[in-house]
N, C-alpha and C positions, 0 to 999 in steps of 0.2 A: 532286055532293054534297060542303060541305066537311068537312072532316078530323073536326073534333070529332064531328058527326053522326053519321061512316061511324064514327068510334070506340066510340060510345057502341049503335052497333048490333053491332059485331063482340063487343063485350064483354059486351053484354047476354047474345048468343045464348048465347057462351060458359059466362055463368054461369048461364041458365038450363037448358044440357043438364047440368051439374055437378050441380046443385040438384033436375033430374028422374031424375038416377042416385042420388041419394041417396034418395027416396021409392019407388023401383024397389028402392033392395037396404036396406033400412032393415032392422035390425039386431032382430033377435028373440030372442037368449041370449047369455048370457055370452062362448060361443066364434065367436059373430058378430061380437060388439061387439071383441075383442083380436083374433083370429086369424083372420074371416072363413070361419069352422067349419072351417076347414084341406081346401076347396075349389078353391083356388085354381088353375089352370092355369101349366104353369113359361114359358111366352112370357106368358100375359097378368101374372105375378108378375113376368118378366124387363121387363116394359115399365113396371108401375106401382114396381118398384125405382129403374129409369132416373130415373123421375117424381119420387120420392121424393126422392133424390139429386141431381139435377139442378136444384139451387136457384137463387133469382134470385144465388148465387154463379156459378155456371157459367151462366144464361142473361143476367145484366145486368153484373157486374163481374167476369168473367173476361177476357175480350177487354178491358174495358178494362186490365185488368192487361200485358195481353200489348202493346197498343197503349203502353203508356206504359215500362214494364220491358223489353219487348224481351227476349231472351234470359236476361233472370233471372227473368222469367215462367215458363220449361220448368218452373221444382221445383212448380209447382200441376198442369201438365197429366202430370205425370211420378207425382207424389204422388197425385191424385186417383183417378186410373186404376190405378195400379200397386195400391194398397190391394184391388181386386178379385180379384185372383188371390191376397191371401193370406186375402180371404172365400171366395173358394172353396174353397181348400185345408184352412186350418187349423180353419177357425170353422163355418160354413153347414150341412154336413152333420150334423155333431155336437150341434150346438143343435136340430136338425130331430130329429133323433133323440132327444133327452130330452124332447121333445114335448108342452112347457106353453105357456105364453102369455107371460112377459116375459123379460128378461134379469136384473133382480132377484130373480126366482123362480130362475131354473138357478143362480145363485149363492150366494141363500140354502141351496136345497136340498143342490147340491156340497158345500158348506161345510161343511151341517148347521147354520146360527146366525140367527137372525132379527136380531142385532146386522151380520152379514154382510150380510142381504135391507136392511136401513135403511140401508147407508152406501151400498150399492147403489145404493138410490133417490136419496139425495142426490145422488149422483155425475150419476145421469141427470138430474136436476132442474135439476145445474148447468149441464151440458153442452145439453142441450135449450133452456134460457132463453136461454143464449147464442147458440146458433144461429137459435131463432127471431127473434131481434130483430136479426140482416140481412135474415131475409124477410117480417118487416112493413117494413123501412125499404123495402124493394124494392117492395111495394105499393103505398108511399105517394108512390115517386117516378113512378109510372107514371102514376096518378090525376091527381097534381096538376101532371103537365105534359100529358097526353092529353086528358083530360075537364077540366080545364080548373077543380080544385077545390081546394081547402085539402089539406096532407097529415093534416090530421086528421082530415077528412074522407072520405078517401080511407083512411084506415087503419079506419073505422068500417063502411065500407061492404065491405072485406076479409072482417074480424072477423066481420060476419054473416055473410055467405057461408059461412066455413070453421065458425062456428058451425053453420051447419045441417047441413052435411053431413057434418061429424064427428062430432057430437053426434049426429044423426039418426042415422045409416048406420054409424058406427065403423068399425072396421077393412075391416069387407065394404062400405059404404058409399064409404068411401075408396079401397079397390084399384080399383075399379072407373070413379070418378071421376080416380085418376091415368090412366089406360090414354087414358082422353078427355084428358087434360091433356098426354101426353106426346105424342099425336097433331098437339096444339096449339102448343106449344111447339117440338117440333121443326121444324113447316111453317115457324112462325114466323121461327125463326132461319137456315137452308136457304133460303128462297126470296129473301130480299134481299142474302144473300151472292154469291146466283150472278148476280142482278141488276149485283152490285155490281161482281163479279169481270169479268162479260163488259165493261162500262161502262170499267174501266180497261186489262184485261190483254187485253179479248178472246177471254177462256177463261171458258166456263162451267159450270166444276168450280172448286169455291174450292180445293182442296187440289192443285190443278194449277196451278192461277194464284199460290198463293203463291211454286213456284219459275220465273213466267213473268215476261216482258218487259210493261214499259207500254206500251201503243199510241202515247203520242206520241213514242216512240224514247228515250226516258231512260236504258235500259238494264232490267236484271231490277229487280222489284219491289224486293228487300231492297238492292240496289245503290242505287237512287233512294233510297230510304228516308233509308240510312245519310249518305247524301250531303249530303240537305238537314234531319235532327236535328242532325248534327255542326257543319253552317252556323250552327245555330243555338244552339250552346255544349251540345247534350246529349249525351251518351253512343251512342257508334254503335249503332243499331238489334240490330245482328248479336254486339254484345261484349257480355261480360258483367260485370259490376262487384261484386257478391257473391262474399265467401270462400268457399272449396271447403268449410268446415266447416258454416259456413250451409245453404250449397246440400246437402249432405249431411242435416241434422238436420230441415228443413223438410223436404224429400222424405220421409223416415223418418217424421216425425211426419205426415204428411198419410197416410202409407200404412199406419201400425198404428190412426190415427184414424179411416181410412176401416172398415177392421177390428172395431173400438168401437162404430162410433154407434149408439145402441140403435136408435133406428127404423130405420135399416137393417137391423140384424139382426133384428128381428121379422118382417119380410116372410118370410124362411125359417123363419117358423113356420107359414105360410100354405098350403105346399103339401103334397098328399095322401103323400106318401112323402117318403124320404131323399134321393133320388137324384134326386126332381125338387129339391132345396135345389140342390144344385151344378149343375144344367142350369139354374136359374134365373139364378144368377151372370154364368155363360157367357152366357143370353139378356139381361142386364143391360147385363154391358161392349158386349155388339156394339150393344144404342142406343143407350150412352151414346157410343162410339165416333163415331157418325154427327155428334154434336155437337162430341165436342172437338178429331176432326180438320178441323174447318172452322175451330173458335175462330182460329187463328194466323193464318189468311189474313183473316179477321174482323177483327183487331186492327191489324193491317197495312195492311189497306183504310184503319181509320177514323184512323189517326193521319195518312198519307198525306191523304186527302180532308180532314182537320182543319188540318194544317198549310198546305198547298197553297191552303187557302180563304184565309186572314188572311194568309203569306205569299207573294208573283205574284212577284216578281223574285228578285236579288241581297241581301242581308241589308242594306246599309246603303245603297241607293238611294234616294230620295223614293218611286219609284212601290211598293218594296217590301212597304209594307205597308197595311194595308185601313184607310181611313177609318173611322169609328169611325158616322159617318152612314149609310154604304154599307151595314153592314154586313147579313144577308142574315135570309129571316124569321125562318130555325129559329135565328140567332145572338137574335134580339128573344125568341120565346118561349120555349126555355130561360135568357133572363137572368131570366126573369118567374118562376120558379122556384126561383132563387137558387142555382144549382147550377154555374152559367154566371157569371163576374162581371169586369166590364173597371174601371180605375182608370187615369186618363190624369194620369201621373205629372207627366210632362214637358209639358203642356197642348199637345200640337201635334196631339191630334183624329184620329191614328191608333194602330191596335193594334200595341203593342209586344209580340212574342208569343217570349219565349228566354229559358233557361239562368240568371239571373243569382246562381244558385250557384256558376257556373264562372268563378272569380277571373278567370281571363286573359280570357274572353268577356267578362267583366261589368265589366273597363277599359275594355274596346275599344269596348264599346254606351255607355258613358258619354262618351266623347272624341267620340263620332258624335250626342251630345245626349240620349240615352235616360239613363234614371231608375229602371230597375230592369223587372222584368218586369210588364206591366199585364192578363195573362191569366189566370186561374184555370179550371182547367176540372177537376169533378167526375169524376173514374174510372167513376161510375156511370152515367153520360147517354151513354156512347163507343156501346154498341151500340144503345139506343131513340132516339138522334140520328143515326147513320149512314144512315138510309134519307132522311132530309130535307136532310140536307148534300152526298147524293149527290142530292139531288129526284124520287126515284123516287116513284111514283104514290099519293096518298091509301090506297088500298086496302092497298100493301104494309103504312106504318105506323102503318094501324091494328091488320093484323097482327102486328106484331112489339110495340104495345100487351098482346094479350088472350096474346100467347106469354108476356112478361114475366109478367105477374098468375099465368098457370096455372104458370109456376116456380115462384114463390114463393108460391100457395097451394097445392100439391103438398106440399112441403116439410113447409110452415107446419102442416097439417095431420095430416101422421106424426109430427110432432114435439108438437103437443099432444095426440093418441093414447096416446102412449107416459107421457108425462107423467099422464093420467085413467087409465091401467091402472098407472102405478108406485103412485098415490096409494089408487085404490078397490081393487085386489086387491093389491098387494105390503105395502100399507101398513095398511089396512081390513081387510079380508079376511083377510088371512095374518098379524096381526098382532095387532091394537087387537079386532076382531069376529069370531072364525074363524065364528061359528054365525050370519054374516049370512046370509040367504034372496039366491038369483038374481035374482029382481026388484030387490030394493035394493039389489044389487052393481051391478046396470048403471045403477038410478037414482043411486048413488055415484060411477059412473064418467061420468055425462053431465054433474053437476055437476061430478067436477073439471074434466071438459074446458071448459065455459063455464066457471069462475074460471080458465084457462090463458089462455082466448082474452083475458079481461079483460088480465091481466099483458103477455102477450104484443102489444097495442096499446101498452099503455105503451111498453113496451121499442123497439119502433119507431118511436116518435116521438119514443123519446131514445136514439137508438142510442151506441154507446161506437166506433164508428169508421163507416169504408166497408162493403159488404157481404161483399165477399169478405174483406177484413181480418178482420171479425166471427166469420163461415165458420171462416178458417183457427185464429182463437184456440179454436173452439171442438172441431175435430180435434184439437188438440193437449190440450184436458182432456180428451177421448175416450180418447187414445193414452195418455195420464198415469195413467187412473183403471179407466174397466172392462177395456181391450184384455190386461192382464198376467194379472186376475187370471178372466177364461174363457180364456183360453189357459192357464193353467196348471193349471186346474182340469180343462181336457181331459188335458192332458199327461200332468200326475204325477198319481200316487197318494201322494206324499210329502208337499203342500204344502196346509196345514190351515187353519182358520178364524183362526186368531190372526195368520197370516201374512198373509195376504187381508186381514183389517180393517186392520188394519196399514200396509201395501203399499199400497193404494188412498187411504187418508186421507193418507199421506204424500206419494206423486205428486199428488195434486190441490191441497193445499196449498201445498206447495211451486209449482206450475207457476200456481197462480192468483198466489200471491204476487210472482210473477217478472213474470206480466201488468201487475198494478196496479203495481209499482214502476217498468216501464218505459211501460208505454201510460198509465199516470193513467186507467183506464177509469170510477174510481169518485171520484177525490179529485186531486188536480193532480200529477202525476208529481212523481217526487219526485230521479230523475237523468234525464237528458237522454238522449233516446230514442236513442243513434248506437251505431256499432260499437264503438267504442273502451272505449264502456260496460260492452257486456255480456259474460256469463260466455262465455268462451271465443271469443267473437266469432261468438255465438250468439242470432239475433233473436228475443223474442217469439212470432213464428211457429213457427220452430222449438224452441224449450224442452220442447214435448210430448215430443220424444223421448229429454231427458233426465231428466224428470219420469218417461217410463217403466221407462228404467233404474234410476231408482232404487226404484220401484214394488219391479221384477222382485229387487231386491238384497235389500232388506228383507222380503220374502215368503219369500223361498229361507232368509236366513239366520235370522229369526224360526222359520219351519217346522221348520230343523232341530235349533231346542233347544227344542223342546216337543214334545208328544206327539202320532204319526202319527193320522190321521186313523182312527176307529172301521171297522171289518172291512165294516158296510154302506153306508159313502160309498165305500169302494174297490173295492167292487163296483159300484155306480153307475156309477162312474168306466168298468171295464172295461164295462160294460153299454153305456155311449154310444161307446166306440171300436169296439168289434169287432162287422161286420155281422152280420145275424140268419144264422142258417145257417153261418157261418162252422169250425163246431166247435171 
């Protein structure tokens, strides 16, 4: 059977068991529609968290991060991960405990201000739009190189999907379909890594094989690696080339942003008690573990099988590099995508594939006749292209197809959730209508979720970078915006509503500002996106966590020249720290 076929069947199934669990738990009240009647079981909440989380960030451009970055990769698997232990600690339980339905409700309510519960929702609105438009770009890249369709196409055919089943099923609709997605997704990514690993290392454990030898005697994997990037004017596999301040602030902001993300933290509004929120966590990290300790040997594999394919020899031999006729099927149908793209600089009909950023490489390839580098290769194609670059069998990549989709309709789907319950109850509801009837609260909240999915197409067919790039900006308005101001609001009893509006509007401001003047996400940059740039030699990615800082600064110091919060917020407050029984 060929590829497209077997694609187009593994994907099907795929999406019609998603779409027969949404008619299976299809949502009958309000506390079905937001919080899945708070039913939930902490391993199947610990798996559809995974799901959740586990976006076509971590299933399509993390590995490539890691394949290209090398060792400056670590602050995402360090950052992404590390944020779970302080959801468990400082957030998860506490939020389970005040025991509503969003994060812009525990904030309005803390606070006491519906001026509090609206910047809230903006905060989430902004943060959420962001994130989901790397996980529509990530559907559309899977479509329109697998099934063989337009990415708009392919972004429309998404958009229904997560239309039904969120819309249908909501929140108990959705838990229930990540549980299936992450069973999906994980096969997905798992079963062609160890394909991939025995194929090179002869070890078929990828987290073994990352520190093993290659079979044709090269030496250990990261030794090859380094050997033949470096031949090639880039940076050694194994060094790292990011300032310690960087690598500090991006870590920080990935991990108070992981802390943040509202759809993440809704899931812990999902289970029957307090105590399954922090069992949930714990059953989170150990799936999501399964994934990220393979990503690096994942990354490793595909830039090795990447490079090795376009360059056979020594760097400036004739036979060194791959005719441009030669070149091999999966190099034809990802160029057919545009994600993949060769330019034969120097017209001599082979792939010139190195560094020519690296001044001294980039004399040397010129004096040898070359013209600059003639390879472009998309970060996001590293792990849906590694199973055909290796040529492992039809069946895997179509696998690793319907894995892709269920990442990033996973995501895609908690994130326009949370966005139709900010709008129909934080906004609707607690706001604008308080005396709306439950019927037209959930028929308020199915509409905003179809005008999300609307937006949310757009936004991935015009995305503002790569997917993980996207991802990461979108942690760091997490960590800037809501992460100070429910951490604070657990903590003190000191720090009041005028601090919070304040604090939040500030960090998000400030941290989007910093975005568009160096990323041009909306308008053409306006300084030039390098180190040298920016504030403190602090990238874009990481600014989250100065945006937080400043959050936490102006909250503390606003709070403490105005007046303490009223006698029944601070009971509140002591009400969500101290367990029941406690005395």
């Amino acid at each position: 059977m060929d590829l497209q076929t077997l694609t187009y069947i593994v994907v099907g199934l795929s999406f019609a068991l998603y779409i027969g669990i949404a008619f299976w738990s299809k949502a009958r009240t309000t506390g079905d529609f937001y919080v899945a009647g708070k039913h939930v079981h902490p391993v199947a909440n610990g798996m559809a968290t995974a799901a959740d989380w586990m976006s076509a960030a971590s299933f399509i451009s993390m590995a490539g991060l890691i394949a290209f970055l090398g060792y400056d990769s670590s602050v995402y698997l360090m950052g992404w991960t590390g944020g779970y232990v302080l959801l468990a600690l400082l957030l998860a339980p506490y939020l389970r405990r005040f025991g509503k339905f969003t994060v812009p409700e525990f904030i309005g309510e803390r606070y006491g201000s519906d001026a509090a519960r609206v910047v809230a929702v903006i905060c989430l609105i902004v943060i959420s739009f962001t994130y989901v438009a790397g996980q529509m770009r990530g559907v559309g890249i899977v479509f329109s190189r697998f099934l063989n369709v337009d990415i708009s196409v392919g972004l429309a055919v998404g958009m229904a999907v997560v239309f039904l089943y969120a819309v249908l099923g909501g929140m108990k609709g959705i838990t229930y379909t990540q549980v299936a997605q992450y069973c999906v997704l994980i096969f997905a990514y798992t079963v062609p890594a160890v394909f991939i690993s025995l194929q090179v290392t002869g070890v078929g454990v990828p987290q073994v094989a990352f520190g093993s030898d290659v079979v044709n005697g090269g030496g250990s994997l990261l030794t090859t690696l380094d050997r033949i990037v470096t031949d090639l004017g880039f940076t050694a596999y194994t060094s790292g080339s990011k300032g310690a301040a960087d690598v500090f602030f991006i870590t920080l902001a990935l991990m108070i942003g992981t802390a943040g993300l509202p759809h993440v933290l809704v899931r812990f509004f999902t289970v029957p008690k307090v105590r399954h929120a922090r069992a949930s966590a714990g059953y989170a990290l150990l799936f999501i573990a399964i994934l990220y300790t393979t990503a690096p040997a994942v990354g490793a594999l595909a830039r090795l099988n990447l490079t090795t394919t376009i360059q056979t020899g020594e760097v400036f031999e004739e036979t060194a590099n791959l005719p441009y006729e030669e070149r091999p099927d999966w190099f034809r149908t990802w160029e057919e995508t545009g994600l993949l793209r060769f330019e034969d600089k120097n017209g001599d009909g082979r792939i010139q594939y190195y560094n020519d950023a690296n001044p001294d490489f980039a004399r040397l390839a010129q004096a040898n006749g070359w013209r600059g580098n003639e390879l472009t290769v998309d970060r996001d194609i590293i792990v849906l292209a590694n199973p055909e670059i290796a040529g492992l069998p039809n069946w895997v990549i179509a696998l690793v197809a319907a894995g892709g989709i269920a990442a990033a309709l996973s995501t895609a789907a908690g994130l326009l959730l949370v966005i139709s319950a900010a709008v129909s109850h934080d906004l609707i509801k607690s706001v604008f209508a308080r005396n709306i009837s439950e019927r037209n609260e959930l028929r308020a909240g199915r509409i905003s979720a179809g005008l999300a999915v609307l937006l949310a197409g757009y936004l991935g067919y015009n995305p503002p970078g790569f997917v993980a790039e996207v991802v990461a900006l979108a942690f760091g308005l997490a960590a800037a915006s809501l992460f100070p101001a429910i951490l604070l609001g657990i903590l003190s009893l000191r720090v009041n509503k005028q601090g919070a509006i304040a604090g939040m509007l500030t960090g998000l401001l400030f941290t989007i500002g910093y975005i568009i003047y160096f990323k041009g996400v909306f308008v053409e940059p306006f300084a030039a996106n390098v180190p040298e740039n920016w504030l403190f030699g602090i990238s874009p990615e990481g600014i989250g966590a100065v945006g937080a800082a400043i959050n936490l600064a102006v909250t503390l110091a606003l709070s403490a020249l105005t007046p303490a919060p009223p006698e029944s917020i601070q009971a509140l407050v002591r009400r969500i720290r101290v367990p029941s029984g406690s005395g």
